[in-house]
C-alpha positions in Angstrom: -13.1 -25.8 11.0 -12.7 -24.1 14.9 -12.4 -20.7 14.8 -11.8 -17.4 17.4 -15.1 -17.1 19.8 -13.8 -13.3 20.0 -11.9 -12.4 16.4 -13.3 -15.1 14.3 -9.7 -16.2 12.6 -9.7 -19.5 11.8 -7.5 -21.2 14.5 -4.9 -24.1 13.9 -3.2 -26.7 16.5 -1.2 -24.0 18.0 -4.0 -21.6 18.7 -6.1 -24.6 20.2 -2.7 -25.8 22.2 -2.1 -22.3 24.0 -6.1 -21.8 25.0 -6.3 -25.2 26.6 -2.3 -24.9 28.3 -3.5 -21.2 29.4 -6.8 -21.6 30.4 -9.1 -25.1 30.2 -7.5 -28.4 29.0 -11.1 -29.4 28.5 -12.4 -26.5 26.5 -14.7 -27.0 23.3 -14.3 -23.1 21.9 -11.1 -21.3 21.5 -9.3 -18.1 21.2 -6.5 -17.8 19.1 -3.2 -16.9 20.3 -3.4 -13.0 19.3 -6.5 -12.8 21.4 -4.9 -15.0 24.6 -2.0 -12.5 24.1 -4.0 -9.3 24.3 -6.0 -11.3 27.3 -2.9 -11.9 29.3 -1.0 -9.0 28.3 1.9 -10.8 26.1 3.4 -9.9 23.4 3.2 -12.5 20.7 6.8 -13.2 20.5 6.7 -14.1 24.8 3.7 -16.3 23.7 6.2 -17.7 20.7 8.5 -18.7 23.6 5.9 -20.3 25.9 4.8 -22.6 23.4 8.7 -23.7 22.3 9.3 -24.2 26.0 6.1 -26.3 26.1 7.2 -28.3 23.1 10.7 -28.7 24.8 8.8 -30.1 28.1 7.3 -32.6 26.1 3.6 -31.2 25.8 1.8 -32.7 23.3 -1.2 -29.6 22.4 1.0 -28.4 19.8 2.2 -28.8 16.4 6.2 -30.0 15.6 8.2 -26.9 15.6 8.6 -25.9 12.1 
């Protein structure tokens, strides 16, 4: 079970999907999506939308839209 190197939640496909779109496709350790947002300075709803724009692009890091 991966969890946040800075927060410690435990992190599922989306988290893992938005670290390695945002910053290293190759990474091994992850921050979740909370974290990238407070990095980049997103909300999490603008984050929300980059990953269904993602999806609708055909990237493949994340889980089926629910």
């Amino acid at each position: 079970m991966l969890v946040c190197m800075r927060c410690g939640k435990t992190l599922d496909r989306n988290d893992i999907g938005f670290h390695k779109k945002m910053i290293n496709r190759g990474a091994q350790q992850f921050c979740c999506i909370d974290c990238l947002c407070t990095h980049f300075g997103l909300t999490r709803a603008r984050a929300e939308e980059m990953i269904a724009q993602f999806r609708q692009s055909g990237c493949t890091l994340f889980d089926e839209e629910r």
